[in-house]
C-alpha positions as a Markdown table, in Angstrom:
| # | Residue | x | y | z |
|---|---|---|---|---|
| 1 | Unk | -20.2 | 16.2 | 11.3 |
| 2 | Unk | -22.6 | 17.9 | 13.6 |
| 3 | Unk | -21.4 | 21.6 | 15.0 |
| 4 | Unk | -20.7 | 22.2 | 18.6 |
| 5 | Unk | -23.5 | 23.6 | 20.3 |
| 6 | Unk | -23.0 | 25.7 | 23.6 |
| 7 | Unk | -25.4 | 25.1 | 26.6 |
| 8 | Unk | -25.7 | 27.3 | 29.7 |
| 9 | Unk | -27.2 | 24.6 | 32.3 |
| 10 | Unk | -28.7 | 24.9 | 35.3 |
| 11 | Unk | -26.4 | 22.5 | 37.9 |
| 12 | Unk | -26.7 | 23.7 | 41.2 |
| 13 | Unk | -29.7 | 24.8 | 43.4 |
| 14 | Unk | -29.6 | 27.8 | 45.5 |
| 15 | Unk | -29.1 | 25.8 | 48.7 |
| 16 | Unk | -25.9 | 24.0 | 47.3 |
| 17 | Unk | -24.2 | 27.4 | 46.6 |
| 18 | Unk | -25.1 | 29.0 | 49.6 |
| 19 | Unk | -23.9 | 26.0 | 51.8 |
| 20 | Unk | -20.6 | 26.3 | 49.6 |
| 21 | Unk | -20.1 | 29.7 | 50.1 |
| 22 | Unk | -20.7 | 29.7 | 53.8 |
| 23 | Unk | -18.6 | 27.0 | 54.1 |
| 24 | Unk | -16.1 | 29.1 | 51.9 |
| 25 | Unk | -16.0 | 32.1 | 54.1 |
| 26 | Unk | -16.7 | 30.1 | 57.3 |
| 27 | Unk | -13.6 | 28.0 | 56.7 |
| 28 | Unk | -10.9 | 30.9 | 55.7 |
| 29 | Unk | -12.4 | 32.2 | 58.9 |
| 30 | Unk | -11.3 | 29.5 | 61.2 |
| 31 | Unk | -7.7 | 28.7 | 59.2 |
| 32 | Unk | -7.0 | 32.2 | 59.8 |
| 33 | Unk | -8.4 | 32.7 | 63.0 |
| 34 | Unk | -6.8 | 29.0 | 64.4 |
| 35 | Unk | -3.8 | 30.0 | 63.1 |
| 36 | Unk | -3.4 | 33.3 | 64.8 |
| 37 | Unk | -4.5 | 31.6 | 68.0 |
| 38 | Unk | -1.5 | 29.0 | 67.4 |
| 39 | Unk | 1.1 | 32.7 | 68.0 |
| 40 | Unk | 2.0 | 33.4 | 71.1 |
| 41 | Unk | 1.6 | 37.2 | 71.3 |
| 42 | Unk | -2.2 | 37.1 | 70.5 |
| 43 | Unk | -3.8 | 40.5 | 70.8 |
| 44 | Unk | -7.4 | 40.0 | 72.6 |
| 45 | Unk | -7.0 | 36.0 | 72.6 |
| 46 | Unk | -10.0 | 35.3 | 74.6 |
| 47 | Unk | -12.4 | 37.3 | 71.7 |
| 48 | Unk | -10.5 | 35.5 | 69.4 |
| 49 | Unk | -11.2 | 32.1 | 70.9 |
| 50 | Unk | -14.9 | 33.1 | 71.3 |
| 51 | Unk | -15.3 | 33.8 | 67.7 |
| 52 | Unk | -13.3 | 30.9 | 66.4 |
| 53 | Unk | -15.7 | 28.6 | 68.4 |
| 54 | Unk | -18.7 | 30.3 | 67.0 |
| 55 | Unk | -17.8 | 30.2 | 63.6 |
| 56 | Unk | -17.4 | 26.7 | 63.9 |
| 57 | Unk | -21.1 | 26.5 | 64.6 |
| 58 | Unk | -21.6 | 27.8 | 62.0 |
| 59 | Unk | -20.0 | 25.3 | 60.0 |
| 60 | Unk | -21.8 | 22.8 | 61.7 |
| 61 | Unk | -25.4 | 24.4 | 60.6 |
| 62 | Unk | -24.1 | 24.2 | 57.0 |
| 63 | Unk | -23.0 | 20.7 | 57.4 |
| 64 | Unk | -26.7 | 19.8 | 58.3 |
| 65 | Unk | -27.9 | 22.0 | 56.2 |
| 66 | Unk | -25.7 | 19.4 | 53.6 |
| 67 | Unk | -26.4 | 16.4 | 55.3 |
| 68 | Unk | -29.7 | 16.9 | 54.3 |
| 69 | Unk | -29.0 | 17.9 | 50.9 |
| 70 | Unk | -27.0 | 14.5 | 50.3 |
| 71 | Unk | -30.2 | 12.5 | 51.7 |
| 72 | Unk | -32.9 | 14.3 | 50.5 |
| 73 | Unk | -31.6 | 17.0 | 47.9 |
| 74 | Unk | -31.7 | 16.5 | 43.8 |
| 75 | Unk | -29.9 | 14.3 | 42.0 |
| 76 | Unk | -26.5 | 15.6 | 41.6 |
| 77 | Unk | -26.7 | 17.0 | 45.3 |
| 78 | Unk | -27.5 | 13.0 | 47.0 |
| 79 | Unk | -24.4 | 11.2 | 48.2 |
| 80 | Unk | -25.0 | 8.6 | 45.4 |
| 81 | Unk | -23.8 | 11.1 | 42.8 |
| 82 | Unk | -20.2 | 11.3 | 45.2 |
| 83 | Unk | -19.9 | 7.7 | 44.8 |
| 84 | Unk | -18.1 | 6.6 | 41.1 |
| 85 | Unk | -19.0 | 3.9 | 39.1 |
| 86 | Unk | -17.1 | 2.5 | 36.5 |
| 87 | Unk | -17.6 | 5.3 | 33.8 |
| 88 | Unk | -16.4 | 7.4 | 37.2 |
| 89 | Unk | -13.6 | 6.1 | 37.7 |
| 90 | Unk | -12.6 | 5.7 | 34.4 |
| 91 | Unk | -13.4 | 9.7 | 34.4 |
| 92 | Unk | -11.1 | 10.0 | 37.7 |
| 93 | Unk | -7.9 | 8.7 | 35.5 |
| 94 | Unk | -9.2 | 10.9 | 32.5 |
| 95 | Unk | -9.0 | 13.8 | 35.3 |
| 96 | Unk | -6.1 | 12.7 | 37.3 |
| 97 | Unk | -4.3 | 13.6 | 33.9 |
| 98 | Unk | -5.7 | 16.7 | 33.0 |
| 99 | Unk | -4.0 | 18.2 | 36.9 |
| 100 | Unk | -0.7 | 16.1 | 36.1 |
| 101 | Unk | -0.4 | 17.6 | 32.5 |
| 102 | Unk | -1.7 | 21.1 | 33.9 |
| 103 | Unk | -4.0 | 20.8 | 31.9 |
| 104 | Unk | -2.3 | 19.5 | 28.4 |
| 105 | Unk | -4.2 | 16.7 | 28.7 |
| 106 | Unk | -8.3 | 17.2 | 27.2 |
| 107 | Unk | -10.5 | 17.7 | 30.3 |
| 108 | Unk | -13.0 | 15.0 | 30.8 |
| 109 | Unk | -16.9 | 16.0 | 30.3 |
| 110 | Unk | -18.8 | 15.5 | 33.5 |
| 111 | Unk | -21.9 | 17.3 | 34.4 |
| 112 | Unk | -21.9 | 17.9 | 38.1 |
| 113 | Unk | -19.4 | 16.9 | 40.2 |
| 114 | Unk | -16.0 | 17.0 | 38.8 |
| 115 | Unk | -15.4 | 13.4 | 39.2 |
| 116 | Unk | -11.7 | 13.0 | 40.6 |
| 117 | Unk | -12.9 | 15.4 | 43.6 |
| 118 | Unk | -16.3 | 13.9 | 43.8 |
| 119 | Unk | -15.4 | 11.2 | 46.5 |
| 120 | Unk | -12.8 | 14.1 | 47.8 |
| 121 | Unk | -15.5 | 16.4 | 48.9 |
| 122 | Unk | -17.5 | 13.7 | 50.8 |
| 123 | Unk | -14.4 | 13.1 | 52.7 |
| 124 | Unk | -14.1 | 16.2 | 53.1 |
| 125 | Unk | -17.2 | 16.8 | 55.0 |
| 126 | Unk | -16.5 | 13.9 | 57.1 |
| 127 | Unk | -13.3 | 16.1 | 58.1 |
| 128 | Unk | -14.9 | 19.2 | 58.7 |
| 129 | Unk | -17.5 | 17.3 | 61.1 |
| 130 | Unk | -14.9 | 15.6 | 62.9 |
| 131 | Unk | -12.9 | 18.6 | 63.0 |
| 132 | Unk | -15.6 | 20.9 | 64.8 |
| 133 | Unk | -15.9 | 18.0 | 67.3 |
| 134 | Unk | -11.9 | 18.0 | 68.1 |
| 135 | Unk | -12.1 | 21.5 | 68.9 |
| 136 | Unk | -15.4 | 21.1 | 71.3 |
| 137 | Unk | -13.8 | 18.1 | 72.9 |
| 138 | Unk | -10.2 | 20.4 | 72.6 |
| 139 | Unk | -8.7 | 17.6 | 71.3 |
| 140 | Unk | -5.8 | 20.2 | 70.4 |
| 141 | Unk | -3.4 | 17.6 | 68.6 |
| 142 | Unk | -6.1 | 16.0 | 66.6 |
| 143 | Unk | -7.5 | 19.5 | 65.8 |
| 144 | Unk | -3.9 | 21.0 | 64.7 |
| 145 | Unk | -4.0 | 17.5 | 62.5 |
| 146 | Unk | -7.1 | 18.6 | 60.9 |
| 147 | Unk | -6.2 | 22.3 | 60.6 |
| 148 | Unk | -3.3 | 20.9 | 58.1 |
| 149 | Unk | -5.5 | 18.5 | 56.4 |
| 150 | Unk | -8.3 | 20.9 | 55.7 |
| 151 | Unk | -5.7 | 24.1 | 54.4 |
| 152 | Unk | -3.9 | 21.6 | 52.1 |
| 153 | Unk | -7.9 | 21.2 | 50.8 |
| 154 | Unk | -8.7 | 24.2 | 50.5 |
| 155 | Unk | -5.3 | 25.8 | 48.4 |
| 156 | Unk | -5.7 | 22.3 | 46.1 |
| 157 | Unk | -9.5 | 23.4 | 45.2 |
| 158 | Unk | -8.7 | 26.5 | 44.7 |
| 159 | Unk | -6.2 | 25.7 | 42.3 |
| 160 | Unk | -8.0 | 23.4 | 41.0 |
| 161 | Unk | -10.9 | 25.7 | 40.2 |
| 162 | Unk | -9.0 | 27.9 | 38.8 |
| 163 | Unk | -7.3 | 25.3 | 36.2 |
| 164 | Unk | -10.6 | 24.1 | 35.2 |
| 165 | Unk | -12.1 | 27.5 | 33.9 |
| 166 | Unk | -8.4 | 28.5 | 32.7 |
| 167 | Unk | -7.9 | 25.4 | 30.1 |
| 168 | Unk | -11.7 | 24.0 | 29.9 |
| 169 | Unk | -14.8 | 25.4 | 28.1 |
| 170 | Unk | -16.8 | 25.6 | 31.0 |
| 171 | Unk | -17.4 | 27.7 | 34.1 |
| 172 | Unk | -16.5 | 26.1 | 37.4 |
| 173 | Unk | -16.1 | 29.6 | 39.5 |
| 174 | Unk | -19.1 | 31.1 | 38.2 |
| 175 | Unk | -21.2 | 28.2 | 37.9 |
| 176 | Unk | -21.0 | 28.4 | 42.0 |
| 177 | Unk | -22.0 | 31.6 | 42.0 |
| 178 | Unk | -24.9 | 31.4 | 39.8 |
| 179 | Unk | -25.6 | 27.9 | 39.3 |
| 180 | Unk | -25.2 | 27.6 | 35.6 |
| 181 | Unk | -22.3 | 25.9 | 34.3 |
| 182 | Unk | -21.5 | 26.4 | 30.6 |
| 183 | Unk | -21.4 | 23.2 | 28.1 |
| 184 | Unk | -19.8 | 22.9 | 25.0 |
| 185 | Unk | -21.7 | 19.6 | 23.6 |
| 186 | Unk | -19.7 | 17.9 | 20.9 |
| 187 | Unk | -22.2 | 15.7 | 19.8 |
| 188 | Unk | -20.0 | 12.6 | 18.2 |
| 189 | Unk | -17.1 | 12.8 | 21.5 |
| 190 | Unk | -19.5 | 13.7 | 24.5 |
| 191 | Unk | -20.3 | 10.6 | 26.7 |
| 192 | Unk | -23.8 | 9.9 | 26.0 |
| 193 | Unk | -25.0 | 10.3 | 29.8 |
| 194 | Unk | -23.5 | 14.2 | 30.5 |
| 195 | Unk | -24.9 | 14.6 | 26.6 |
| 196 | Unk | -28.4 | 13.5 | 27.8 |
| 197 | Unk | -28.5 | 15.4 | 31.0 |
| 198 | Unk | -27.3 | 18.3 | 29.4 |
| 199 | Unk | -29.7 | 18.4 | 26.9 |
| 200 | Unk | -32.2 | 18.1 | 28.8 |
């Protein structure tokens, strides 16, 4: 039996982190700063208002910025590798498991995109856009809507994040802030297609 053999792999580029963590900080932002504007003793409400909006350019330059990235960007980064196929989905249930068993269950190999979330994340983009054009249009019921939608997101990932480099071998968190994620390879149980690409 072959040994394990530990890979440090470059996954993401430097444009997929920095949209992630823009759209990190930009969104905590706007959860906090929609939320304080949903009180009704608001000190300085107007500034408030002012700097909500603008952060929510802000997410709006990111979410070009990734637009691009899913039609033009590398591999893992086009919206093909969002999509799952039947190994995917397959994958998916493998995942769905792991969350339900908190992580009793093995966690699936995968290379880039977790693949559960995957298809999550392209939604969730979809959201985001539609959520920045409820607040131009102050659509307020629709943007309250996504304000819930987009919180429930963001404490899940989190979580989920958090499980992933608590019960797996890799390195989810750091991996987005340095772009390397961590691989044990187990040469006679790895699916063939994450062995090849990580090995690479």
């Amino acid at each position: 039996m072959a040994a394990d053999e530990i890979r440090r792999t470059k996954v993401w580029s430097g444009a997929v982190r920095l949209v992630h963590w823009v759209l990190v900080l930009a969104v905590l932002f706007l959860v906090a700063t929609g939320w304080l504007l949903g009180q009704t003793l608001v000190v300085h409400e107007s500034e408030l208002a002012a700097a909500h909006v603008n952060m929510g350019y802000v997410v709006l330059a990111a979410l070009g910025v990734r637009g691009y990235l899913l039609l033009l960007g590398r591999q893992a980064e086009r919206w093909r590798a969002f999509i799952p196929d039947a190994l995917g989905i397959r994958a998916m249930g493998a995942m769905l498991r792991f969350y339900l068993s908190w992580g009793r269950s093995p966690l699936p190999a995968y290379y880039a995109h977790n693949p559960l979330w995957a298809p999550v994340y392209l939604l969730f983009y979809v959201v985001l856009t539609l959520q920045a054009a409820t607040g131009i249009l102050s659509l307020t019921a629709w943007h309250g809507l996504g304000y819930r939608v987009i919180s429930a997101f963001v404490v899940l990932h989190i979580l989920a994040a958090f499980l992933h480099d608590w019960k797996g071998t890799g390195s989810e968190v750091s991996a987005m802030i340095s772009g390397y994620k961590i691989f044990v390879v187990r040469k006679q149980t790895l699916d063939m297609g994450v062995q090849k690409r990580i090995l690479e």
